[in-house]
Each structure stands twice: as structure tokens, then as C-alpha cells.
VOGULO-556655 format. One record per atom (N, C-alpha, C): x, y, z negated; residue in three letters. Coordinates in steps of 0.001 Angstrom, whole numbers, plus 500000, padded with zeros to 6 digits. Example, Ala and Ser with C-alpha at 12.3 -4.5 7.8 and 13.67 -1.06 7.14 Angstrom:
<atoms>
513190494310492200ALA;512300495500492200ALA;513200496700492200ALA;512850497750492920SER;513670498940492860SER;512900500030492130SER;
</atoms>
This chain:
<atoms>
142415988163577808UNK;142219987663579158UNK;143401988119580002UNK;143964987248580778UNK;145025987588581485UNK;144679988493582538UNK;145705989338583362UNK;145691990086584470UNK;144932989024585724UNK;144983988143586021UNK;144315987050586968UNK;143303986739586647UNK;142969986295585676UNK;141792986098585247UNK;140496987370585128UNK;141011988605584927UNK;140490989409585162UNK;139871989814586358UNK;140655989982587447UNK;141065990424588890UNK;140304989363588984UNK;139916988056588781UNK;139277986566589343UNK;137379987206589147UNK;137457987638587714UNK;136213987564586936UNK;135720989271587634UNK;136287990309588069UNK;136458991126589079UNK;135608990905590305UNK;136231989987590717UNK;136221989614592167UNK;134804988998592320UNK;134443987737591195UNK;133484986865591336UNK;131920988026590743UNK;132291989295590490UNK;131136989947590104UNK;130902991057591218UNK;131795991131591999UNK;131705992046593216UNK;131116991492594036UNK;131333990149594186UNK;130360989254595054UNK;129028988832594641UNK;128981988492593942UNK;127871988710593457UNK;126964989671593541UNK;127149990711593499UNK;126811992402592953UNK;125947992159594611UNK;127128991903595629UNK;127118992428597051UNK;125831991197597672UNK;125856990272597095UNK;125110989239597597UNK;123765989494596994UNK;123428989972595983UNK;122039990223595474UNK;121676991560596263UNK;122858992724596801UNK;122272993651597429UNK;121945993048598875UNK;122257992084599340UNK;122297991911600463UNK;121002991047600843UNK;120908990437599615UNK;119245989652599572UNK;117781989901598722UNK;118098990941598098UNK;117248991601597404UNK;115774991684597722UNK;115840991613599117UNK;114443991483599502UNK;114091990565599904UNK;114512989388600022UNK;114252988118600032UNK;113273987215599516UNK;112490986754600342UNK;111473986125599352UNK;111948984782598783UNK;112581984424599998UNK;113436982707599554UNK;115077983040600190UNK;115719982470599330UNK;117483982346599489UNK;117665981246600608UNK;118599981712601201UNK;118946980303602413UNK;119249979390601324UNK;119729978412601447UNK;120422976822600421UNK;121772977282600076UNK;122687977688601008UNK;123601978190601003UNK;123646979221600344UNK;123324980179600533UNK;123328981455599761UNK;123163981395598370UNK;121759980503597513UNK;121640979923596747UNK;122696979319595777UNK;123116978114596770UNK;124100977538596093UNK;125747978301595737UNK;125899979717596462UNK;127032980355596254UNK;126391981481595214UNK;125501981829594929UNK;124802982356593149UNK;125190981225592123UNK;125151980356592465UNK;125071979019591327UNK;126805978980591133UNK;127552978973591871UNK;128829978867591510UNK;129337980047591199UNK;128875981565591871UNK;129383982865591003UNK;129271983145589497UNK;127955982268589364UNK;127036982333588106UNK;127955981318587066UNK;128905980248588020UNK;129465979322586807UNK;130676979805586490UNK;131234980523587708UNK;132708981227587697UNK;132863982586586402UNK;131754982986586760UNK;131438984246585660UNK;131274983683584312UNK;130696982955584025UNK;130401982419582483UNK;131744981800582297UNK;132476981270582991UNK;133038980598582341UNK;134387981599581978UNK;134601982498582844UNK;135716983688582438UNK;135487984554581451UNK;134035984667581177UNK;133532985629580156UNK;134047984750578880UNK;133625983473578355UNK;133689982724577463UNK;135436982484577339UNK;136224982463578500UNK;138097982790577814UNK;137748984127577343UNK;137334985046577734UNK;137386986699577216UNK;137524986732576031UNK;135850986113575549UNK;136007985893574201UNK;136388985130573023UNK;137063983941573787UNK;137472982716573410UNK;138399983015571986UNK;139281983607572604UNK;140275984098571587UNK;140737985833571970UNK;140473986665571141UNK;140694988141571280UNK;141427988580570978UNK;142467989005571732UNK;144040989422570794UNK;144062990074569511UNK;142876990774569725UNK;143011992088568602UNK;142494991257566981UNK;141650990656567520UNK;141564989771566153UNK;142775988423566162UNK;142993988246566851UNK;144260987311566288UNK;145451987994565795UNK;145895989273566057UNK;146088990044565754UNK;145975990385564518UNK;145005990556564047UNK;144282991468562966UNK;143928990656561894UNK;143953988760562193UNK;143741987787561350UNK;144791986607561532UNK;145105986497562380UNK;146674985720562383UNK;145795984105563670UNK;146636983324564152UNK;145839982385564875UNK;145193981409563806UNK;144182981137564552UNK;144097979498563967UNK;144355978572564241UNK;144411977588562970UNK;144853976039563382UNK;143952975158563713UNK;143982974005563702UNK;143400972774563367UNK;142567972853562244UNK;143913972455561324UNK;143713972334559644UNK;142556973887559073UNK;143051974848559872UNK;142015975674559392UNK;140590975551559356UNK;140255975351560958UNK;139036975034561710UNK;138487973847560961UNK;139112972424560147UNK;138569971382559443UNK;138421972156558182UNK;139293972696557384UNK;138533973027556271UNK;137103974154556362UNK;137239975276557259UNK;136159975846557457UNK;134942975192557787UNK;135065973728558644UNK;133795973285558557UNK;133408972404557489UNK;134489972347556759UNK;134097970881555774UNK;133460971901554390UNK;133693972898554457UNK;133039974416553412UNK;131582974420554084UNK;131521974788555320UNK;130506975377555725UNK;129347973962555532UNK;129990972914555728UNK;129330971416555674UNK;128535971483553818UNK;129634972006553172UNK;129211971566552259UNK;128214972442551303UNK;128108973820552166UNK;126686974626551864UNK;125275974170552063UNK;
</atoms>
């Protein structure tokens, strides 16, 4: 994960963090408020999933993959 992307995925969990302390006792969310959980909530998943998308240390540690790799691995796994 890059330095930005980090600092991004950072940022979007601090707000978060601060917005559930801030409504915690809430019985109902304004619409607004609501709808800015729903986009922290998409911002976060979706930075977590580059995190793990590709992990240096295993590309690293196993070399990248291709295409051609990714088709024969499924055309194996297909054929179990």
C-alpha cells in the first residue's frame, strides 16, 4: 500500500472512529450523518482490499503474477 493510500485509509478511519464517538448515543442517525458512514464504510473497504490485493512481501517471496499464470491456475483448479 502506498504512503497516500495509507495516510487516505488513516484519515477515513479517524473519521469514522470520531463520528461513531460523536453519535454513539443516538437512537437514529441524521440522513446525512448516515450517508457519510456509508461512504467511510466504502472508502475503508476498498483501501483495505489494495492492502491486500497484492503484498510485497509475497510478491517478493513468490515472484508476480501473470495472466497466463492466473489461466492455468484456474483451468487446474477447474479441473479438480
Amino acid at each position: 500500500m502506498s504512503a497516500e493510500d495509507q495516510a487516505a485509509l488513516d484519515a477515513a478511519q479517524a473519521e469514522f472512529n470520531s463520528l461513531t464517538e460523536q453519535h454513539e448515543s443516538a437512537e437514529e442517525l441524521p440522513d446525512e450523518v448516515d450517508a457519510r458512514f456509508g461512504e467511510l464504510e466504502a472508502e475503508i473497504e476498498r483501501l483495505e482490499a489494495k492492502r491486500q490485493a497484492y503484498d510485497p512481501a509475497d510478491i517478493a517471496r513468490c515472484g508476480p503474477l501473470s495472466s497466463s499464470t492466473m489461466t492455468a491456475l484456474s483451468a487446474s483448479s477447474a479441473a479438480l
